[in-house]
C-alpha positions as CSV (number, residue, x, y, z in Angstrom):
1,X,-5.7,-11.8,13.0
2,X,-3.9,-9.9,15.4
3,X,-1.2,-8.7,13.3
4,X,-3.6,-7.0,10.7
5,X,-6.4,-5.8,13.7
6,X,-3.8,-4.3,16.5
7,X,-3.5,-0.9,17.0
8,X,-6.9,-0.1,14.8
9,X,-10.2,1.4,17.2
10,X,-13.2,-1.0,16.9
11,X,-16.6,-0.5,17.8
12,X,-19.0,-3.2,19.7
13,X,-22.6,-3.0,19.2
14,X,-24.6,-3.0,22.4
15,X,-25.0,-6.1,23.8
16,X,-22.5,-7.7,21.3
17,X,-20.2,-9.4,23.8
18,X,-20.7,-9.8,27.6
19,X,-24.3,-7.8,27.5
20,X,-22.6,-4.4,27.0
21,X,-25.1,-2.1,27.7
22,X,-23.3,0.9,25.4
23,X,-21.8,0.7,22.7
24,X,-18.0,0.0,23.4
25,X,-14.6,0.9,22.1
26,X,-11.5,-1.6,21.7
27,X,-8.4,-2.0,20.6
28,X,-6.3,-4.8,20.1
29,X,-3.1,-5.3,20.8
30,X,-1.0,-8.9,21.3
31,X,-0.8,-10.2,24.5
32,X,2.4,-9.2,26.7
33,X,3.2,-13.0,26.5
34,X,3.6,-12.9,22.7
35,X,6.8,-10.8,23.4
36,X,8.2,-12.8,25.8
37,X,7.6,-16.3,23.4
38,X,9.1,-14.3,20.0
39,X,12.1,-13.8,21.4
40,X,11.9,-10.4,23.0
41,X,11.6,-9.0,20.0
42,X,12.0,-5.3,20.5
43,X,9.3,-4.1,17.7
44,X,6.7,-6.5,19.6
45,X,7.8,-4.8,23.1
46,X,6.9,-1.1,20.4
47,X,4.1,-2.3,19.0
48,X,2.3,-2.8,22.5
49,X,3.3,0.2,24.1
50,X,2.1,1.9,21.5
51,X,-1.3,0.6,21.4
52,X,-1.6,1.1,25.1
53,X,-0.2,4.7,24.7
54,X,-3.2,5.2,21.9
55,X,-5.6,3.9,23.8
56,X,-4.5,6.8,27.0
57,X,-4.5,9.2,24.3
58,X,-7.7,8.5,22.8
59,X,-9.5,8.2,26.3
60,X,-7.9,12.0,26.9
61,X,-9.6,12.6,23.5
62,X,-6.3,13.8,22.2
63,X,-6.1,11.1,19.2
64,X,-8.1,9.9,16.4
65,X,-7.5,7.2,14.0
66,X,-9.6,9.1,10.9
67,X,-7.8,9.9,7.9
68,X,-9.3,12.9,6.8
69,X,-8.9,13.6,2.8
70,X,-10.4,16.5,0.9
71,X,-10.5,17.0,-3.0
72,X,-8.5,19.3,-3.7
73,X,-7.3,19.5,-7.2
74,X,-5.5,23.0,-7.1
75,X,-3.5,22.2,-4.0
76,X,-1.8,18.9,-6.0
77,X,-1.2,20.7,-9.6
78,X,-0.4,24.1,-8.5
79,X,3.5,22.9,-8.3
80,X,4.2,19.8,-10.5
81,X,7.4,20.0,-8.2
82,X,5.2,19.1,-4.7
83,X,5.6,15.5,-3.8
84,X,3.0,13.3,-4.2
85,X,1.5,9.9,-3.6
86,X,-0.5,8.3,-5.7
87,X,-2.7,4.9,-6.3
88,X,-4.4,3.4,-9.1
89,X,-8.0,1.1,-8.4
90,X,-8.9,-1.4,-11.0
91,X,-11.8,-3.6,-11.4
92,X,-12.0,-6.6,-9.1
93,X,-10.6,-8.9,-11.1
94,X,-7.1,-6.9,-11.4
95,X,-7.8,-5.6,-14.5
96,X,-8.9,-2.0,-16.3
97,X,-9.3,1.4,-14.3
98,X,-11.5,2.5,-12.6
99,X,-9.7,5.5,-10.8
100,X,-6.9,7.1,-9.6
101,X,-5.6,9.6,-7.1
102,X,-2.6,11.6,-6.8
103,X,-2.3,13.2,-3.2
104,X,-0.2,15.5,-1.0
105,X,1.0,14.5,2.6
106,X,-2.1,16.6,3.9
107,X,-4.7,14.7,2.1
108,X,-5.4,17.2,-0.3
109,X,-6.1,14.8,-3.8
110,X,-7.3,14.4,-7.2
111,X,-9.2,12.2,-8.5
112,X,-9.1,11.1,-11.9
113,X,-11.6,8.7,-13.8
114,X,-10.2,9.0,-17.1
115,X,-7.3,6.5,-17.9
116,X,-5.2,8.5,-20.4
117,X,-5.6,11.8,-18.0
118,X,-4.0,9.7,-15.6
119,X,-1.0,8.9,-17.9
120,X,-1.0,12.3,-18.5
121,X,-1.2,13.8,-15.1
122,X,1.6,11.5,-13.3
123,X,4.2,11.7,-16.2
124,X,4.3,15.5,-16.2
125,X,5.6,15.7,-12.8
126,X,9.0,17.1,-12.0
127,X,8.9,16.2,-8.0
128,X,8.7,12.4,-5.9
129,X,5.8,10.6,-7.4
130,X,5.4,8.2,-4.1
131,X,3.6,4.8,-4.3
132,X,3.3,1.6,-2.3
133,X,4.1,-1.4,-4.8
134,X,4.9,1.1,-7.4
135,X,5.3,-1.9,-10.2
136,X,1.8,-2.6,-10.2
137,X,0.9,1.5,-10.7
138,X,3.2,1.8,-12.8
139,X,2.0,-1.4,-14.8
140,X,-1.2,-0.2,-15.3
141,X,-0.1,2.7,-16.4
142,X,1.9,1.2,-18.8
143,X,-0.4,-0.4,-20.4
144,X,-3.1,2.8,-20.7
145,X,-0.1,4.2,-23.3
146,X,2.0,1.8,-24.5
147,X,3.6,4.1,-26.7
148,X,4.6,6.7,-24.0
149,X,5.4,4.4,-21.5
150,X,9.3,5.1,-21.7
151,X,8.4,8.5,-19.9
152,X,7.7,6.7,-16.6
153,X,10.9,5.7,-16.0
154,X,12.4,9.3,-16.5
155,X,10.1,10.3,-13.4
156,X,10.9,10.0,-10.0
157,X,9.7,7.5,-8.7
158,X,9.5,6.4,-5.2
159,X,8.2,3.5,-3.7
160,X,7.8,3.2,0.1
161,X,7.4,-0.9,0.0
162,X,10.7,-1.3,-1.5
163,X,12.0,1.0,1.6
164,X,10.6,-0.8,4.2
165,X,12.0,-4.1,2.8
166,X,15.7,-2.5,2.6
167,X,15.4,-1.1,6.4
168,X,13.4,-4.3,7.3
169,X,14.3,-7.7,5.3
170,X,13.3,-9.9,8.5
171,X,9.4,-8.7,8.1
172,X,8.8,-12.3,7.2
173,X,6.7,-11.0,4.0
174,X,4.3,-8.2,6.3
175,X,4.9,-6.1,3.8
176,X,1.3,-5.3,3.2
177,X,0.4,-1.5,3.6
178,X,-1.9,-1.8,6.4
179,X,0.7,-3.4,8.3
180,X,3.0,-0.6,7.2
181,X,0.4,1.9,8.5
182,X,-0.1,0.3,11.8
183,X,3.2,-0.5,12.4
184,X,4.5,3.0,11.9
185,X,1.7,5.3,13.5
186,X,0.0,3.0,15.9
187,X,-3.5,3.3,14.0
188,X,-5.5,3.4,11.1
189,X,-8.4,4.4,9.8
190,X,-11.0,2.0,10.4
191,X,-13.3,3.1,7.1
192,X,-10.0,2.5,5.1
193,X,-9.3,-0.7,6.3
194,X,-12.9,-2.1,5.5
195,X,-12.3,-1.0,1.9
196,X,-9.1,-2.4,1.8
197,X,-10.8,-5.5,2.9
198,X,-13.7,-5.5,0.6
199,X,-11.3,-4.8,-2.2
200,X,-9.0,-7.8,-1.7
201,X,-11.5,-9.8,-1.5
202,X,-12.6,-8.7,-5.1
203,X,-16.0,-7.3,-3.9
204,X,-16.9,-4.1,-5.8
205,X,-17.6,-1.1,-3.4
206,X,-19.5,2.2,-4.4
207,X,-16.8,4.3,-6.8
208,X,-17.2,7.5,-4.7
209,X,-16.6,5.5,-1.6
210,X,-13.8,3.5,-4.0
211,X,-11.7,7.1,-4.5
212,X,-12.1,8.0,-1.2
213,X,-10.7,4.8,-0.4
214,X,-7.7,5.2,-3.1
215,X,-6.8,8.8,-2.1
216,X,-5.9,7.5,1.3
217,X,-3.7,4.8,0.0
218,X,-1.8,7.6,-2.5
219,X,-1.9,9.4,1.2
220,X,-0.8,7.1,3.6
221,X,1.8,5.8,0.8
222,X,3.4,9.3,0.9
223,X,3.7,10.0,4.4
224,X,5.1,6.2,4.8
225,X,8.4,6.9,2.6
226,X,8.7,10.3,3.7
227,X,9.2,8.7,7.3
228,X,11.3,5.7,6.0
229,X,13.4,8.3,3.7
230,X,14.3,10.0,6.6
231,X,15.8,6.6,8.2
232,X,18.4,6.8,4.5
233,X,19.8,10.4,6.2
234,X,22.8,8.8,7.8
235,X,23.4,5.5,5.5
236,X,24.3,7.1,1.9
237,X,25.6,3.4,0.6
238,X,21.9,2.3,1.2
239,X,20.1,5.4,-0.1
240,X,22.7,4.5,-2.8
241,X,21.5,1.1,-3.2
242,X,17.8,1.7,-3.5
243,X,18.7,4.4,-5.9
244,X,20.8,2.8,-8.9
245,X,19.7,-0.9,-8.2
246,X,16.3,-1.4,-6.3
247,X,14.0,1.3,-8.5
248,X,15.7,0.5,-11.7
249,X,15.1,-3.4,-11.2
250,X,11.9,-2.5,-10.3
251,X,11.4,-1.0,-13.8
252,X,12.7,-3.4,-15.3
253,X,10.5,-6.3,-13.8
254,X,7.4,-3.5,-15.1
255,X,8.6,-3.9,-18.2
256,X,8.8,-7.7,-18.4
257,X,5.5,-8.1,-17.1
258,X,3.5,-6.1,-19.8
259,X,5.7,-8.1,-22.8
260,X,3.6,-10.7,-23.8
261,X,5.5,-14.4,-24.0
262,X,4.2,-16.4,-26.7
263,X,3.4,-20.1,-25.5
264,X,3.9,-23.5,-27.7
265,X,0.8,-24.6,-25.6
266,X,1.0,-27.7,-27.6
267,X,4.7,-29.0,-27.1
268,X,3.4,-27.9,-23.0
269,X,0.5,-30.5,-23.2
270,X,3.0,-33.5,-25.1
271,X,5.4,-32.3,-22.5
272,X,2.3,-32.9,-19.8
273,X,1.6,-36.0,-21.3
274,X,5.3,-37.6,-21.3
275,X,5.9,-36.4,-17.8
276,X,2.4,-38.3,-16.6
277,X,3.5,-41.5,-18.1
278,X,6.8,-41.7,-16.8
279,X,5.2,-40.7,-13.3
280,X,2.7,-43.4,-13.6
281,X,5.1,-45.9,-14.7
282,X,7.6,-45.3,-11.9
């Protein structure tokens, strides 16, 4: 759809559409008459001027929607204090780990295979530990150390999701972080958002492929609330808010989702049965 493609740099294959006879660049963007039928919506009227301005730039070869990360392990754990984003990937099916990232605003990461070192390596920091959906990181990470889970909710945690919803409540659930990406810088890396695809889709990709994939999610997580934290400067009842209500709510739903709730599965089933009958009856 065009809500999920706009502003990202596709390529056509030769001959693909209309008998191109090289290979051709495009970029979508919604059609001025979209603005016009939602209302003159001013972040539709945004969104088109700056696909348009992207696509000038890019023919001036002035832009490029690449994210470009690098391993870099000393860069992220020289200063526990540097803010960082990070991401967790499990297996398709939601569960286990398979890796994890924790990234600077440049791209620099580290990537980390081993569950517990995880645990380890995000509970020790003293600065912003960014994330989009933190509650499912920080779920995970719960449940790698059950034990020392109470030390996750001493950290700082940020979570740029929970942001965007505060500034923006009308997003009509877009909430998703390629939308986020889009939305705020115009692009996004094409390679990323195949992963992303493939990985919502539950289809296992290649695991370097997998961590280059995550370290760009810990990245672009980062440099998402760093913008939308900027947007708090002038609104300290807000900033407030998120602060003392939002995050610790957010820990507490965490919590409640790792406790296990034992079921009377039968009293569900002769509760099933009761509620067929009267159904069938009336």
């Amino acid at each position: 759809g065009v809500n999920a493609s706009r502003g990202t740099r596709f390529s056509l294959r030769p001959g693909l559409v209309g008998n191109l006879p090289t290979a051709t660049v495009v970029i979508p963007t919604y059609h001025p008459a979209y603005y016009l039928h939602a209302g003159s919506d001013p972040r539709i009227k945004q969104a088109i001027i700056a696909d348009l301005t992207m696509a000038r730039e890019m023919l001036a070869g002035r832009v490029s929607a690449r994210l470009e990360v690098t391993e870099s392990a000393s860069a992220v754990m020289s200063d526990l204090a540097t803010p960082v984003g990070f991401d967790i990937e499990t297996a398709p099916d939601g569960t286990g780990f398979r890796v994890g990232t924790l990234a600077t605003a440049a791209g620099e990461y580290v990537a980390i295979t081993d569950p517990q070192e995880m645990f380890d390596l995000v509970s020790v920091r003293t600065g912003p530990v960014a994330s989009w959906n933190a509650r499912f990181d920080l779920g995970v990470l719960r449940q790698i150390d059950p034990i020392k889970a109470p030390l996750l909710e001493q950290l700082d945690i940020q979570d740029g999701m929970l942001l965007l919803h505060l500034l923006d409540s009308g997003r009509k659930g877009r909430y998703g972080l390629e939308q986020a990406v889009i939305d705020e810088f115009g692009h996004a890396d094409p390679e990323w958002l195949e992963s992303k695809r493939l990985v919502h889709a539950g289809i296992e990709i290649p695991l370097d492929r997998l961590t280059r994939y995550c370290a760009q999610d810990s990245t672009y997580g980062l440099r998402l609330f760093n913008r939308f934290r900027s947007r708090f400067v002038n609104n300290l009842k807000l900033w407030t808010l998120y602060q003392n209500i939002t995050i610790p709510t957010m820990h507490l739903l965490t919590q409640v989702e790792c406790q296990p709730v034992p079921l009377d599965v039968a009293y569900i089933q002769t509760v099933d049965t009761e509620i067929a009958t009267r159904m069938a009856t009336l």
